[in-house]
C-alpha angles and dihedrals in degrees: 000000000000088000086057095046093044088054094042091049092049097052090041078054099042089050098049086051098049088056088065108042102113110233116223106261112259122243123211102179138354120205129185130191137179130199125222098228089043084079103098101196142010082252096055098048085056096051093035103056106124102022094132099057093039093049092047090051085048096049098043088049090070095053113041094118092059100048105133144157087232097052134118115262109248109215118175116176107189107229102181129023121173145171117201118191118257090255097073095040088053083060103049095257103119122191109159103099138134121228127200150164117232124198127176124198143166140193100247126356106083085198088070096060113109135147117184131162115249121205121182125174140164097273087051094042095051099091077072099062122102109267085241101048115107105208084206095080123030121080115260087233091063122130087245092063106045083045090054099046090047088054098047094049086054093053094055089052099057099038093063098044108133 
């Protein structure tokens, strides 16, 4: 009787449970678009070439477990892209960011609607970059931080999908 009761209790458990996990919201498209005059310097048009693909395949990598038909529209227009010179990083004034709008929407849920700003820079990237790396003395126009500020822009973006 009390072996009945035990496992009962524990489906009943195990079911109450289930109907409260949170799934991970679902993604239909993600789109990524960069304006010319977005580009903020001749260096940065060189470094930031394809910022929009790269960002996008960031960006779906994360998410290939919640692709769905029935999924928000991810579009993200990059506002601002700049590359300030190593001097300036070295001394804590970091100009190289990216800047976007980000709008979510979806066909027929109205819940699922959202636009925010979203700002990354070197300061806020640097939890990307390798343990060992010293940000002294490497180039900002190296290939670690345009890798770090593409990941965490793409992790801004999913963590705030709706």
């Amino acid at each position: 009787m009390f072996r009945a009761f035990a496992i009962g209790g524990f489906a009943a458990l195990t079911l109450t449970t289930a109907a409260f996990a949170q799934t991970a919201p679902t993604v239909k498209a993600v789109e990524v678009s960069v304006e010319l005059d977005a580009i903020g310097n001749p260096a940065a048009a060189a470094y930031w070439t394809t910022v929009a693909d790269d960002l996008e395949n960031a960006i779906v990598s994360r998410i290939t477990d919640q692709i769905a038909d029935d999924g928000v529209n991810i579009i993200i227009d990059l506002e601002e892209v700049s590359l300030s010179g190593g001097l300036t990083e070295q001394l804590g004034l970091a100009d190289t960011r990216l800047v976007g709008d980000v709008k979510m929407t979806h066909d027929s849920d109205n819940s699922r609607f959202g636009t925010y700003e979203l700002t990354v820079d070197v300061n806020s990237a640097k939890p990307m970059f390798p343990p060992e790396l010293d940000v002294t003395t490497i180039p900002a126009d190296s290939r670690v931080f345009y890798d770090a500020m593409i990941a965490t822009f793409a992790n801004g973006v999913v963590e705030r999908l709706k």
